[in-house]
N, C-alpha and C positions, 0 to 999 in steps of 0.2 A: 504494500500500500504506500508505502513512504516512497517508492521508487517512481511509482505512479503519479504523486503527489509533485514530487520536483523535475519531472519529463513535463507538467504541466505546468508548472511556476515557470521554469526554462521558456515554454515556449510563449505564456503571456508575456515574457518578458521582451522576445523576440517582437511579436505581433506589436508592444508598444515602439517599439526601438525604429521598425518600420515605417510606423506613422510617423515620428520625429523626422525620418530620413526622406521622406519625401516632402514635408513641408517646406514651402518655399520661403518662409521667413525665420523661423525656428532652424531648421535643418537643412540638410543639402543640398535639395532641392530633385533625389535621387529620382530617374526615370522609369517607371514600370518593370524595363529590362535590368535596370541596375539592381532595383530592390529581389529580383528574380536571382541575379546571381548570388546576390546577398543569401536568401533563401538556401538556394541550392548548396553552397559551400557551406552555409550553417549543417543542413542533413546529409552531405558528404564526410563531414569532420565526427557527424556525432554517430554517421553508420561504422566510418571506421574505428573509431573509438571502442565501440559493441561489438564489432567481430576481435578486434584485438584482446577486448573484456572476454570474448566467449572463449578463447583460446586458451589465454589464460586461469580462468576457471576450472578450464581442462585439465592442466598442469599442475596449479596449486590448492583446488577447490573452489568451490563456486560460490560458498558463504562466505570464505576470506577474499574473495576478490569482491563479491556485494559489499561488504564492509568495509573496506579499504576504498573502493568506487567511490561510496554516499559521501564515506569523511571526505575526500578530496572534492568533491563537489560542491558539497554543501560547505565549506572552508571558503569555496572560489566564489559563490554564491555568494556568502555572506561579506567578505572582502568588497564586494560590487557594491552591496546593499551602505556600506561601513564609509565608501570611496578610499579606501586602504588601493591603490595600486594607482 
């Protein structure tokens, strides 16, 4: 459920981050195609991340890498939230 919870907080995060970037006076003023690659490279980064995740799982176990996943996520998550970076 928690895994579930922050694949959706991630991606509200994403959907506000787009509206910023398209705004012509707030943001970049990014073009339909731009925010498209935007997209894209976000679910290419995060597919590869999951198969690298699944592999690993394989290797070391699938709870200690669930666990080790969330912390690091939710660390980067909250750094964002905190403006720490």
């Amino acid at each position: 459920m928690v895994c579930s919870l922050l694949i959706w907080l991630d991606n509200t995060v994403l959907s506000i981050t787009l509206e910023t970037l398209a705004d012509p006076v707030r943001g970049l003023n990014a073009s339909p195609a731009e925010l498209q690659w935007a997209t894209g490279s976000y679910t290419l980064a995060f597919a590869t991340l999951m198969f690298t995740a699944g592999a690993l799982g394989d290797r070391f176990g699938h709870r200690a890498v669930l666990a080790t996943g969330l912390v690091v996520f939710a660390t980067a998550r909250a750094g964002d939230y905190v403006g720490i970076r």
